[in-house]
N, C-alpha and C positions, 0 to 999 in steps of 0.2 A: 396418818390422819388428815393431814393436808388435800389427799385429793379427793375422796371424799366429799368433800367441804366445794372443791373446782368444780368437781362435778355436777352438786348440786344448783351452784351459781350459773352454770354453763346451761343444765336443763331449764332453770327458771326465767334466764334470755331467751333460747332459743322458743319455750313454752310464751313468755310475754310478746318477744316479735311476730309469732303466728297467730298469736289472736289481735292483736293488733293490726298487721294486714287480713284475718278474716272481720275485723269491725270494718274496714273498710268495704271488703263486699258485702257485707251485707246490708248497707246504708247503699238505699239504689242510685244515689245522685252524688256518692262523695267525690266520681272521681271530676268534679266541674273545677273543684277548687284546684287542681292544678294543669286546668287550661286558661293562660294567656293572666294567670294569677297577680301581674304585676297590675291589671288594671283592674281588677274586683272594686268596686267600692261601696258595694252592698250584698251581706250574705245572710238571707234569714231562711232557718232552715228547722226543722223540729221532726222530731221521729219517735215514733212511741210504738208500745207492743204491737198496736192494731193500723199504723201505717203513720204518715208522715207528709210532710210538704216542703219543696223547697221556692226558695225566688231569690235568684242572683241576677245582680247586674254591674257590667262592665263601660267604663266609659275611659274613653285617651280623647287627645285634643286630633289626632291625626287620622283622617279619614283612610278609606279602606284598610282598615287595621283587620276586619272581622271579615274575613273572608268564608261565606255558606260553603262551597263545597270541601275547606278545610273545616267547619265547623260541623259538617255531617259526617266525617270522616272520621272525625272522634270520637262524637257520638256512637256509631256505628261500631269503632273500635271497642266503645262501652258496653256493649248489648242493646244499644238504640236502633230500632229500626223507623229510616225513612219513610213518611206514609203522603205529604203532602206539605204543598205550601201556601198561604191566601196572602193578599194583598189588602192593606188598610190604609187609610189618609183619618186624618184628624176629625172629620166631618162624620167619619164610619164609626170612631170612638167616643163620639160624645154621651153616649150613655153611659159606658163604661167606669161606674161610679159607683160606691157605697158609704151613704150617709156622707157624703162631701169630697170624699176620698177619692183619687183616681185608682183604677183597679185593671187587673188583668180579669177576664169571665171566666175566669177556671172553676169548674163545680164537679157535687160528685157525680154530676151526670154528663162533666167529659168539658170540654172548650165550648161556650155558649155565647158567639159574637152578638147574638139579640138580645142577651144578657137574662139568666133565668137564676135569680137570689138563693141562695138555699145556707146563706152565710157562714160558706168555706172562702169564698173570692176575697173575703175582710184579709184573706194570709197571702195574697196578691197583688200587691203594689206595682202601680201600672208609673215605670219611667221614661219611658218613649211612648213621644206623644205626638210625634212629627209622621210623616210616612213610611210606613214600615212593611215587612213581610213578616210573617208568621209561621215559621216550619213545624210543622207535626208530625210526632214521633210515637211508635210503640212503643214500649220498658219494658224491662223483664219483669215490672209488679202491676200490678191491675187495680183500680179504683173501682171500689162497691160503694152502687148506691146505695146509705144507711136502711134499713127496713126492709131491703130486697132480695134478692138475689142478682141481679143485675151487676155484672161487673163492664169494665171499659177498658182497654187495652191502650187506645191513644190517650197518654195523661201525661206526657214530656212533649213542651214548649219551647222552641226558642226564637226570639224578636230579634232580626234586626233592623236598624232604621235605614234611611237612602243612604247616607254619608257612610255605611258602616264603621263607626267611628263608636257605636254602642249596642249592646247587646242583653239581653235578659233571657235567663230561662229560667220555666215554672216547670214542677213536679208536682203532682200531686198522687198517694199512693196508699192501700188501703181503706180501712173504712173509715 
């Protein structure tokens, strides 16, 4: 009668562990939290049936800590695909604001540096604010404009500043 009992204990592990690594994939942004995890010090992240949003950010006292082509490597290793990079100074972000707040322009109509409100950006908290690069990434999920058809494949962010000493990336996914 004992193994029986092992057994059942044995399927209910190995049954818990598999869904437990499948909640990870299928969370298209979880695997952030363990790159360079010691220095996260911001992780807001929310997922619901119909999609989700993330914005993390990393900050150490020690400059080039965040090296891009190590950071697109992993990315990539994620299912990110490279698509481009832009360049900002403080002067480029001064709009960059809702209701008081500094923001990233992530909408669901994709990365909008003219800034176009459609108040999904309010889940974007903008923490570098110095000069920075901006690398843009495909995901394996796609952002639908609400009421459309319209979906957007570039919807993974990642900021770094000059010093790379901090870093941030936005997700935005679903409708």
């Amino acid at each position: 009668m004992r193994k029986p009992i092992r057994f059942i204990f044995f399927y209910q592990f190995i049954i818990t562990a598999f869904f437990l690594n499948s909640c990870n994939n299928l969370i298209p942004n979880a695997f952030w939290k363990n790159f360079e995890s010691e220095y996260i010090v911001e992780n807001i992240s929310d997922q619901g049936p119909y999609g989700g949003h993330l914005a993390m950010h990393w900050k150490t006292k020690y400059n080039k800590t965040f090296n891009a082509e190590k950071i697109i490597a992993f990315a990539k290793e994620n299912g990110w695909t490279f698509t481009g990079k832009e360049n900002f100074n403080p002067k480029s972000m001064k709009d960059w604001k809702k209701n008081g707040k500094l923001i990233f322009p992530l909408t669901s109509q994709g990365f909008k540096p003219t800034f176009l409100d459609d108040n999904i950006s309010k889940h974007f908290p903008r923490w570098i604010n110095s000069n920075n690069i901006v690398y843009k990434f495909k995901t394996n999920f796609v952002t639908l404009e609400p009421g459309t058809d319209n979906s957007i494949e570039e919807n993974g962010f990642i900021i770094i500043n000059k010093e790379a000493n901090e870093m941030s990336v936005y997700n935005l996914w679903g409708e």
